[in-house]
N, C-alpha and C positions, 0 to 999 in steps of 0.2 A: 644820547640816551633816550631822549622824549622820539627822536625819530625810531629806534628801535622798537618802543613798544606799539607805537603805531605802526610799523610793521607787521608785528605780532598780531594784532589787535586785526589786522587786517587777513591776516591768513585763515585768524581762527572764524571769523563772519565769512571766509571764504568755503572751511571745512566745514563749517554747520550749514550754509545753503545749501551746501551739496550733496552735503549725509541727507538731511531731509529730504531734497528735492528726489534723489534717490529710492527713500522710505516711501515717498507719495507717489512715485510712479506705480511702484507697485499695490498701492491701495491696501494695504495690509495693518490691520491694528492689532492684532495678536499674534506671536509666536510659540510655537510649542518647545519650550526648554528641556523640561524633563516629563520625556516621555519614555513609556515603554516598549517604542517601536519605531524602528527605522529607516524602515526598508522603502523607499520611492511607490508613488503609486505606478502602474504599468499602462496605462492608457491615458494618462494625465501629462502636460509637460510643469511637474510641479516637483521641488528638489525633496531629496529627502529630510525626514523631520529628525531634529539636532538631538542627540543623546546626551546632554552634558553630565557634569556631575551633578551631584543629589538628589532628589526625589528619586525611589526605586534604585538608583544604583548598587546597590546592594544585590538585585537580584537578577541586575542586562549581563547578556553576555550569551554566547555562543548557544550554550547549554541552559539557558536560564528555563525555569518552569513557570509560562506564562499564564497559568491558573493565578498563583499567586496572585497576578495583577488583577483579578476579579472585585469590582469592589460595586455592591449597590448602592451601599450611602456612604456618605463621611460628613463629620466637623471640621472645621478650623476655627481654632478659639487657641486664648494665650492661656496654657494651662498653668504655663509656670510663673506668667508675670514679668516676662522679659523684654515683652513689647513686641514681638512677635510670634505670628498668628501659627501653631503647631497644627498635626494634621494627623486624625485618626478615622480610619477606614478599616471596614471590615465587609466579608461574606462568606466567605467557607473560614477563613479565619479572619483575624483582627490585627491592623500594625500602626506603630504607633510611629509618628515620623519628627522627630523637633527640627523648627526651626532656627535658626541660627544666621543671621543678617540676610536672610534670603535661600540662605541653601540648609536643605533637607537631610536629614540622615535619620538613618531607623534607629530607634532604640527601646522597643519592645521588650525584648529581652535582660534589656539591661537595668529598666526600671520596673521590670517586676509586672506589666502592665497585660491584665487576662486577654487572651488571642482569640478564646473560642469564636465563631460565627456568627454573622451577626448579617441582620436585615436590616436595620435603619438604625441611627443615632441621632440624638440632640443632649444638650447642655446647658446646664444650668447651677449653680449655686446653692444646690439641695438645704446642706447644713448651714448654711450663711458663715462659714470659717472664711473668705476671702476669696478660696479658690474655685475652679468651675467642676463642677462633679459631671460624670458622661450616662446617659442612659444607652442602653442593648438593650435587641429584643431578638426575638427570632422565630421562625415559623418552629410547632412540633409536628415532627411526622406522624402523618396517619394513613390509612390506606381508603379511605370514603371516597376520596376525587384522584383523578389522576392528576390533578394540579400541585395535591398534596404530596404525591408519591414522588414527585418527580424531587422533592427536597428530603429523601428519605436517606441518601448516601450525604448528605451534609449536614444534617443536623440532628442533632440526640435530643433527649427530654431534659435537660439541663434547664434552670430555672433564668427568669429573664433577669439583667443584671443592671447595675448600677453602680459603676465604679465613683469609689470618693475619693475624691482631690484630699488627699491632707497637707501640701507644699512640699516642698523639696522634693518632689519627684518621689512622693511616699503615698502608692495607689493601692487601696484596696478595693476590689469585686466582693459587693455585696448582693443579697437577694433581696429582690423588692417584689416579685409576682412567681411564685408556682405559676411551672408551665402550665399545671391543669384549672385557676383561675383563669384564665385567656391563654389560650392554648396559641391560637394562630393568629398572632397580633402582626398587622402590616404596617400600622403606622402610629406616631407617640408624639404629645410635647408635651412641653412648660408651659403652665401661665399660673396666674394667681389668679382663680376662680371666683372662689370667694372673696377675695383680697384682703384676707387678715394677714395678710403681710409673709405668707410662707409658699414654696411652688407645689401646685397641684400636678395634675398627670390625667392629661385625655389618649385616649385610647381607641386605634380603629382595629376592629377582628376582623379579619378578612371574608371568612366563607359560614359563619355559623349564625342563629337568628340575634343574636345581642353584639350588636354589629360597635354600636360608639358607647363608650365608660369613661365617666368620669369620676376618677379617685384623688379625696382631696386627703393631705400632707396634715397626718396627728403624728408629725414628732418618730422618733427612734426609741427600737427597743435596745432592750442592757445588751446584743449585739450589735448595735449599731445600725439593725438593718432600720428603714424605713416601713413606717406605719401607715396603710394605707385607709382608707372609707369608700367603700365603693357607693358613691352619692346621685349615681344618674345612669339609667341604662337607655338607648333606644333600641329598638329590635325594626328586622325588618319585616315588611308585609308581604313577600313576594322572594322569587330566587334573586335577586342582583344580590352580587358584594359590595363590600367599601374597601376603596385602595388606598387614600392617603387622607389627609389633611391639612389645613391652611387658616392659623390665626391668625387674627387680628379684630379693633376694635373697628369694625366696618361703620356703625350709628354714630360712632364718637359719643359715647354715654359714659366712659370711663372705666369701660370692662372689656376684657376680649371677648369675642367670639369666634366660632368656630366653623370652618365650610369643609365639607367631606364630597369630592367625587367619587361617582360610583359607578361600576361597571353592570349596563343592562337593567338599570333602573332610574331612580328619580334621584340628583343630587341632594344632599342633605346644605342646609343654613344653621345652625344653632343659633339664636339667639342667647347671649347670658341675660339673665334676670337680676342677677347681684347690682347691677343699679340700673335705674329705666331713666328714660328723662319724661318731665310733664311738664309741654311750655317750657321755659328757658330754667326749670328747675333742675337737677339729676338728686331722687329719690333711691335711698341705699334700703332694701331690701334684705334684711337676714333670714337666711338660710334658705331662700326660696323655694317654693314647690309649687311647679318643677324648676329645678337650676335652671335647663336651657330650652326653651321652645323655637322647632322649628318651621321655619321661615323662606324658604327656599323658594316654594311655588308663589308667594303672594308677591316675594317682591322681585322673581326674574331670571334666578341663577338655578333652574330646575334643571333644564337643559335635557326636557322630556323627550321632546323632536329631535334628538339628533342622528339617530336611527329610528329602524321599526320597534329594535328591543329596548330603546333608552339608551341613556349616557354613556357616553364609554372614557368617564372619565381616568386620568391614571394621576395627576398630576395637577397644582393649582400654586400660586402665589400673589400676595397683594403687595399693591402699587401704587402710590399716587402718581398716574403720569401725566394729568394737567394741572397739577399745583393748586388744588382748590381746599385739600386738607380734606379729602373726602378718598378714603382706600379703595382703588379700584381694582378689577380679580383678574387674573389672568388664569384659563383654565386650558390645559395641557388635554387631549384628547388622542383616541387611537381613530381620530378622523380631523377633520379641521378643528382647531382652537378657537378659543371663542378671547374675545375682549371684551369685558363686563364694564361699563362706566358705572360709578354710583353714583346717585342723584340724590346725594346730603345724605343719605342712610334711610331712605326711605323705599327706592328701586333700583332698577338696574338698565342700564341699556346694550343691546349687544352691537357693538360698532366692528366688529371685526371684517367683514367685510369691504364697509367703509373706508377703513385704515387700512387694508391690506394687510392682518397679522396673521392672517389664518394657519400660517405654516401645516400644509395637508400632509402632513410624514405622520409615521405614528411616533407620538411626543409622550414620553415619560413626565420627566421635570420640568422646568421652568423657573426663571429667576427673574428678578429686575435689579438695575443698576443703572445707576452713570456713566459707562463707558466712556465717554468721551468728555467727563465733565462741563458740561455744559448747562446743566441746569435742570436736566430736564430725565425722569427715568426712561432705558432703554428695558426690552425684553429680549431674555435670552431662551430659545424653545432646545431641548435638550432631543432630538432623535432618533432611535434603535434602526433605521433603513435608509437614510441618507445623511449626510451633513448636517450636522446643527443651524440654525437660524438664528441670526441676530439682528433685531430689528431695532435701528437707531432711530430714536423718536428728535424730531427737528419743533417740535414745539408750537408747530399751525397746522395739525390734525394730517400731517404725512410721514410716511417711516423709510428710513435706507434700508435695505437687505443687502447690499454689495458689498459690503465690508463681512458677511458671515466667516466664518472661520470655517478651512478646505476641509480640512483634517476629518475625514470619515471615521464615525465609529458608533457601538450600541449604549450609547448615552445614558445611563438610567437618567441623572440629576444636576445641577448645573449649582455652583457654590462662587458666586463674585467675592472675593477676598483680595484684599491688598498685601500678599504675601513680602515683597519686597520692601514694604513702607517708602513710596514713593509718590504717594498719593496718588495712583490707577489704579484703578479694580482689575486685577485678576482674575484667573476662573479658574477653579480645584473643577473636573470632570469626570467624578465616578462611574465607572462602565464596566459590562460584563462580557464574555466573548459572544462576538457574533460570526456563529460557523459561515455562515453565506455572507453575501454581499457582490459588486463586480467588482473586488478587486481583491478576493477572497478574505483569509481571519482576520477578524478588527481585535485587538487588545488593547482595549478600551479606556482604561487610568488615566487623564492625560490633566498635565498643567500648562495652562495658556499663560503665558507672560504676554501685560499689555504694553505694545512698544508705542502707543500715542505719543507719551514724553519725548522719544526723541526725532518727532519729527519736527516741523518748521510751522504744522497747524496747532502744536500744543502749546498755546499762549491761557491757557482757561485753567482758573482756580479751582480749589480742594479745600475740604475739611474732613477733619475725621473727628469721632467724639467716643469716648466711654463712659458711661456710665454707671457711677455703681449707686447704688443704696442704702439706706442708713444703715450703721454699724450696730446701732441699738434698739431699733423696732420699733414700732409703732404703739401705742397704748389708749385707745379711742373709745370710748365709752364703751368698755365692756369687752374691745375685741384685742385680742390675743397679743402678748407680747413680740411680735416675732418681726422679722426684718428680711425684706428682698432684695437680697446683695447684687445680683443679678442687672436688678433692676427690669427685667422683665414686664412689659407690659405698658412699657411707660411710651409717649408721644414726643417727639421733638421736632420744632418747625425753628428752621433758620429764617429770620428776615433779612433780605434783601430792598434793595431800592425800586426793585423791580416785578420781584415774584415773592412769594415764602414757599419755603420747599419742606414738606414733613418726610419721617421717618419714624418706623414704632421700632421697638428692639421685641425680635417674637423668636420663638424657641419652635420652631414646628412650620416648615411648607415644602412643598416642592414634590419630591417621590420618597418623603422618608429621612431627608435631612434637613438642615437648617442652617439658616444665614447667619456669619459670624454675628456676635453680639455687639462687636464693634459696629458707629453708624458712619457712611460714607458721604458726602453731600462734594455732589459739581457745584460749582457759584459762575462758571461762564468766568466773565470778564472781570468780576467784582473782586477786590484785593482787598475789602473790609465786607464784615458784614455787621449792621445795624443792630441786630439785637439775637438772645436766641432765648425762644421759651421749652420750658419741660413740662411737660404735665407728667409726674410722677406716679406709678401706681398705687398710690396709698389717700391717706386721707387726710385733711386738712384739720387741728384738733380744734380751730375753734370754729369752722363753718360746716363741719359737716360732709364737705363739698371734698370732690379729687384736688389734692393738691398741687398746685400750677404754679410756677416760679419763672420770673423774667429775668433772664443776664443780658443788661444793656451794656452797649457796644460803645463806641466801634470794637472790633474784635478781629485781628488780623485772619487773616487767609492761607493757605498753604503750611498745616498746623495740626497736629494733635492737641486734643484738649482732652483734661479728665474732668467730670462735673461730678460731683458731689451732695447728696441726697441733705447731710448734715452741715454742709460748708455752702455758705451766699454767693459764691463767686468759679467760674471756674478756670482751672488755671494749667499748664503743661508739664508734667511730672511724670518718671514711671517709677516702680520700685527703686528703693534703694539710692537715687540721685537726691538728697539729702541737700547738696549747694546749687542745684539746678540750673548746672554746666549741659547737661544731658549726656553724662557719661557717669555708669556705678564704677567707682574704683578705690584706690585707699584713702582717698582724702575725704572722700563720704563716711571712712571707717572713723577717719581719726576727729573729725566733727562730730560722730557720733559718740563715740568715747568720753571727748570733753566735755561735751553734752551732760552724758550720764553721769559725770563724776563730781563736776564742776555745780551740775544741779540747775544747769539755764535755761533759756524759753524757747521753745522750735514756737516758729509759726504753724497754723494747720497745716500748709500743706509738704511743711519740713516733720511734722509727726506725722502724717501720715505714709511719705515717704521711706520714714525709719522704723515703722512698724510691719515686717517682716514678716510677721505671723499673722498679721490684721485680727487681732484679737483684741484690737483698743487701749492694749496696755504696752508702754516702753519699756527691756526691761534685757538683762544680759544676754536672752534664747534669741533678743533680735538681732544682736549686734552677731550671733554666733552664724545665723540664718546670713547675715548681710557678707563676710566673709566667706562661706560659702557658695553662695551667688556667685562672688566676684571670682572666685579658683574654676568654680565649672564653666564661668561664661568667658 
């Protein structure tokens, strides 16, 4: 018998050598699963790309209408709470795709979920109910620019939307902006501005002189819709536009701010003012005026010189990619990209030449991630006239590009997501068609499955984290009850023995969309890590100060964690897993029952597990909530 399994035991070290050794000939770290197109390229000796089931199946086939596949932005975020990451895209219209262990299927229709058109998305936790609410927007037509016309057969005056997550797959499309408030809005996110604990909404207009708005979050009218305060305008002094946007807390003062590339003009910096620091203090400032001063030319990120006419930015994201806890910019250009170091929050250096990242295509989006978990963030440059760019950062100031991904197409924006929960980052690749090319129509959608895992070189740890935010709100001398479920805006640096790696959770980069809320962290070789600190977007009620909390370690590796705003500790849970086996099914039901009847103690993270409606209360709507879960999933 002991001779048999060493046998076994030997065939299978046989089978993995050689799958890998196999996987590494070919140098491949991504494949395209589900895609919308499969036809081989015709001057390449490269196989055709795999059609499998889900993502878009719905719509492959002989006859299919590859408009449909049009998409300039998308999310992946867990709308329903199931542990994995769902996916909503839109541009002439809107679809909504759930996941389900890894494979897709549309279900738009089925949940009632609005289709109309749409130019960019992000997500966030508007009403603080639990779940993640979606923001749309969309150009309106006009006849001023032919830029404008050219969106005139896709899009009507319908007002910009806001659909709210209520759970169970119960979506309503609300109005948050008349189209004729910002008529021609290119780009949008979440942050907590002010940080009274509720999400605000900055705003980029494309072609008219009040180019960035920021509207801060007073609450719901008796329709539900959303209250907005228009708190901040900049306008411009000259003909450029603004195309996108890119938060984050660049100074590390405890606020976000805000970077806008712009085409044929001078990049915008915001600065937020809602806390400065002075000396090792950070100083909270209410209601400032002005909210945000920009900053852009003093400390580096103007990016005057890049032509005769200015910027031609389309695209931007931050990044710590030397582990210093200092966000540095990756800016997406329709000529070379630029790599911004930051230098503690005070300037900027441009290294891109240096490092080789320039990728000279004209680049929409851009992302950063771990691909290869290692430790260290890589950049991914999104393309409209050749292949995308992935530049693998090795962590002593040089980058791979031999591993980019072949697959041709007009990239608007690049979305890293661990769609499969396997701890690799993914990539969701919204694209629109591109009539030319050499190897004519690109139909552009595409999901990359990362295949690192099974090679022979993926021996390097993972963590994933979510965060949510207090259930009950903040209440700090005089400011506002409210609470960011979200958690938006918040910092998270993992320690290691070797490095500390940060991560912020931001609602808003790239060409219009945004990076799952979930945070991804490579650890390399490390199977524990030491400690991990949050700095929370809110405030601390007896200093004053951002509040910062340490969860000491050791802390295994290769792990979801959920960390908790109101809870000391964080711990591995998702909905509904009540005995935290990690699977929802009837024994969760019937724990919860005895629970409720019997009248005994859940621990925190056994209450929060069985609060279905995250409404803070136990109570028979959850256990009704929890039995349905279990029949859909």
């Amino acid at each position: 018998m002991f001779d048999y399994y060493i046998k076994n035991i030997r065939l299978f070290v046989i089978f993995v050598v050689s799958f890998g050794a196999l996987l590494l000939a070919f140098e491949v770290y991504f494949l395209v699963t589900n895609s919308n197109r499969t036809e081989i390229f015709p001057d390449q000796d490269m196989p055709p790309q795999e059609n499998s089931s889900g993502l878009f199946s719905s719509y492959i086939g002989e006859n299919s209408n590859y408009l449909e596949m049009k998409a300039k932005s998308a999310v992946m975020i867990d709308v329903d709470r199931d542990n994995d990451l769902d996916l909503y895209y839109g541009y002439a219209q809107s679809y909504f795709f759930e996941n389900q262990d890894g494979f897709f299927t549309e279900k738009t229709d089925e949940y009632g979920i609005e289709t109309s058109g749409s130019t960019g998305l992000v997500a966030g936790d508007m009403d603080n109910n639990g779940f993640v609410d979606i923001l749309k927007w969309r150009f309106t037509p006009s006849t001023s620019t032919s830029l404008e016309d050219s969106y005139n057969t896709e899009f009507d005056n319908s007002p910009h939307l806001i659909i709210m997550n209520n759970g169970n797959h119960n979506y309503e499309a609300k109005e948050y902006l008349p189209s004729y408030t910002v008529p021609f809005i290119h780009s949008q996110g979440f942050l907590d501005a002010d940080l009274d604990g509720d999400l605000d909404i900055v705003i980029i207009e494309d072609k008219f002189y009040n180019q960035f708005h920021l509207f801060l979050n007073d609450g719901f009218n008796n329709m539900g819709e959303p209250i907005l305060v228009n708190a901040f305008v900049q306008s411009r002094s000259d003909t450029s536009s603004s195309r996108t946007l890119a938060i984050v807390d660049y100074d590390n003062d405890g606020d976000q701010d805000v970077y806008i590339p712009r085409k044929f003009g001078i990049n915008w910096l915001f600065d937020n003012q809602t806390l400065t620091r002075v000396g090792d203090e950070i100083v909270y400032n209410a209601n400032p005026d002005p909210f945000f001063v920009e900053v852009a030319l003093q400390t580096g990120v103007d990016d005057i010189n890049a032509s005769p006419s200015g910027s031609t930015g389309y695209g931007a994201a931050w990044g710590d990619f030397d582990n210093d806890d200092n966000f540095d910019l990756y800016l997406s250009n329709w000529g070379d990209n630029i790599l911004f170091k930051n230098n503690s929050g005070q300037n900027f250096s441009n290294l891109s030449s240096e490092m080789s990242v320039e990728s000279d295509s004209l680049s929409n989006g851009s992302a950063w991630g771990d691909f290869n978990n290692d430790g260290y963030l890589d950049i991914w440059a999104a393309n409209i006239k050749r292949e995308d760019d992935l530049f693998l950062n090795s962590g002593d100031g040089s980058w791979d590009v031999s591993y980019s991904p072949f697959f041709q197409s007009a990239t608007q924006d690049v979305l890293p997501a661990d769609y499969n929960n396997d701890g690799w980052l993914d990539v969701f690749a919204p694209g629109l068609q591109m009539s030319g090319g050499p190897n004519g129509p690109k139909y552009t959608s595409v999901l990359y499955k990362n295949i690192s895992p099974d090679s022979l070189s993926a021996f390097n740890h993972w963590l994933k984290l979510d965060l949510e935010g207090s259930m009950v709100g903040i209440d700090n001398n005089g400011w506002s009850n409210k609470a960011n479920r979200s958690a938006i805006g918040a910092r998270v640096i993992v320690h290691l023995p070797d490095k500390n790696i940060s991560r912020e959770i931001i609602a808003g980069k790239g060409h219009g969309s945004m990076d799952p809320l979930q945070l991804h962290f490579g650890l390399g070789s490390f199977s524990f890590i030491d400690s991990i600190t949050v700095k929370w977007p809110s405030m601390d009620l007896n200093t004053n100060q951002p509040k910062i909390i340490v969860y000491d370690g050791p802390i295994a590796s290769d792990a979801r964690y959920t960390i908790f705003e109101d809870i000391d500790y964080p711990f591995l849970r998702i909905k509904g897993d009540i005995n935290g086996d990690s699977v929802v099914n009837i024994l969760d039901v019937l724990l919860f029952v005895n629970f409720f009847f019997d009248e005994s103690e859940f621990s925190q993270d056994q209450t929060w597990a069985s609060d279905m409606t995250s409404d803070g209360i136990l109570d028979i709507t959850d256990i009704v909530f929890l039995v349905n879960f279990i029949f859909v999933h």
